[in-house]
C-alpha positions as CSV (number, residue, x, y, z in Angstrom):
1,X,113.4,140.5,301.9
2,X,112.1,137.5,299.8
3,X,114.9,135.7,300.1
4,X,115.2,135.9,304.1
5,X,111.3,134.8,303.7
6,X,112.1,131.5,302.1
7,X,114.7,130.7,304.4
8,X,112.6,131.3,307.6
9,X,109.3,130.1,306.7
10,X,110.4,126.6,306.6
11,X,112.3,127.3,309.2
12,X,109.2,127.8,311.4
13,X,107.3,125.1,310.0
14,X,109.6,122.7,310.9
15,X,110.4,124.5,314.5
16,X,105.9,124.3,315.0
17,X,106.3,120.4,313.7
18,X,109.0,119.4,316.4
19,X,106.9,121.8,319.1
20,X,105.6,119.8,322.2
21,X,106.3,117.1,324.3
22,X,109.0,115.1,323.2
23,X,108.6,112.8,326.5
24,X,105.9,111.8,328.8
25,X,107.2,111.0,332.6
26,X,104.3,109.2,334.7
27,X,105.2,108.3,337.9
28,X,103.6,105.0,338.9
29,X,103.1,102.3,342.3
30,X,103.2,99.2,342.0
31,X,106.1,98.5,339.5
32,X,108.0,95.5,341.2
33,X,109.7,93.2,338.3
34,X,111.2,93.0,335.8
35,X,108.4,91.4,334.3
36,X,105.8,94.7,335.2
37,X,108.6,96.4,333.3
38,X,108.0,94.5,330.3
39,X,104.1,94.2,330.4
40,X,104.0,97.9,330.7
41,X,106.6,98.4,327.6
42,X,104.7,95.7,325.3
43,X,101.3,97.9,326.4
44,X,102.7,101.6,325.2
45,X,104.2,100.3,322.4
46,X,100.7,99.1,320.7
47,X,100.2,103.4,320.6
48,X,100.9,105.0,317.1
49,X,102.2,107.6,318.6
50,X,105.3,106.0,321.1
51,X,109.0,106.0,319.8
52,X,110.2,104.6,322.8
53,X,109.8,103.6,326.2
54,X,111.5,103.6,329.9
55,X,110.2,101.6,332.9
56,X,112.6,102.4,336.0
57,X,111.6,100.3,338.7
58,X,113.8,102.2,340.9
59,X,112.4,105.4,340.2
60,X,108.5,104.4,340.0
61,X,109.2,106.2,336.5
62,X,107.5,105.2,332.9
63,X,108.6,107.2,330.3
64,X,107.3,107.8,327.0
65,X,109.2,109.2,323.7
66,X,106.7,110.4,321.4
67,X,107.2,110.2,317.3
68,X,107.5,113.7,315.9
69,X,104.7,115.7,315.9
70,X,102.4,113.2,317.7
71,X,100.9,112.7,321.1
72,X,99.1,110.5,322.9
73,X,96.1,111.8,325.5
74,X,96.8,111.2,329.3
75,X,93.5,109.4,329.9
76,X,94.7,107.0,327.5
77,X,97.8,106.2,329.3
78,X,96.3,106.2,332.2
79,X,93.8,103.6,331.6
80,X,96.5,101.5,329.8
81,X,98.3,101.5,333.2
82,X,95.7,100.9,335.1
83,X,94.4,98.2,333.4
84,X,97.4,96.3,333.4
85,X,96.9,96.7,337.6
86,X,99.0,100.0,338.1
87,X,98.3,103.3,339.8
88,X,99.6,105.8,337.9
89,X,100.6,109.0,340.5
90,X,101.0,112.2,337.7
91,X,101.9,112.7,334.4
92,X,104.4,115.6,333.1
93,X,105.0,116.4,329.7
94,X,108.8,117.6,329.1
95,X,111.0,118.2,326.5
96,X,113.9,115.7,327.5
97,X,114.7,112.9,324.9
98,X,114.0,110.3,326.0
99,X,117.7,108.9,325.6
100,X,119.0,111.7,327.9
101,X,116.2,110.7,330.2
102,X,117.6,107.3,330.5
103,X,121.2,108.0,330.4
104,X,119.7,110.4,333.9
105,X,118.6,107.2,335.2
106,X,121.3,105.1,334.5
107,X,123.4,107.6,336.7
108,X,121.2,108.4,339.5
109,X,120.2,107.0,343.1
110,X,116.6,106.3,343.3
């Protein structure tokens, strides 16, 4: 039994570590350019927290990929995007990377 112990514990440690939302969708008005795009980017990227983001302009979609284990509140993005002169419609939290979530993009019709 002690063995199958120290096999699964740090199994489920590391399963509770990668537990949460690996991407934050926000759908948002007012994205026009390429250059909102970018001003949005350069903003989420000052977080700790961010791995990556998406802007689809097509979509109204800005996407977050959070760093293992960390998060970042939604009042925070949302007064980062409205700051910058955005309304930001919801906020989901999902489990899609955030690479899957643009390959999606890539492929679909707005």
């Amino acid at each position: 039994m002690k063995p199958l112990l120290r096999v699964l514990i740090p199994l489920l440690v590391a399963y509770g570590a990668s537990a949460g939302a690996a991407t934050i969708e926000m759908n948002v008005n007012g994205l026009v350019c390429a250059f909102c795009a970018q001003g949005i980017e350069k903003q989420l990227r000052k977080f700790p927290a961010t791995a990556d983001v998406v802007v689809s302009l097509e979509h109204r979609l800005v996407a977050v990929g959070l760093k293992d284990g960390q998060d970042i509140p939604d009042a925070d993005l949302r007064r980062a995007l409205t700051n910058a002169g955005y309304s930001v419609k919801s906020i989901d939290r999902t489990e899609t990377p955030i690479a899957e979530l643009r390959e999606h993009l890539k492929q679909a019709k707005p």
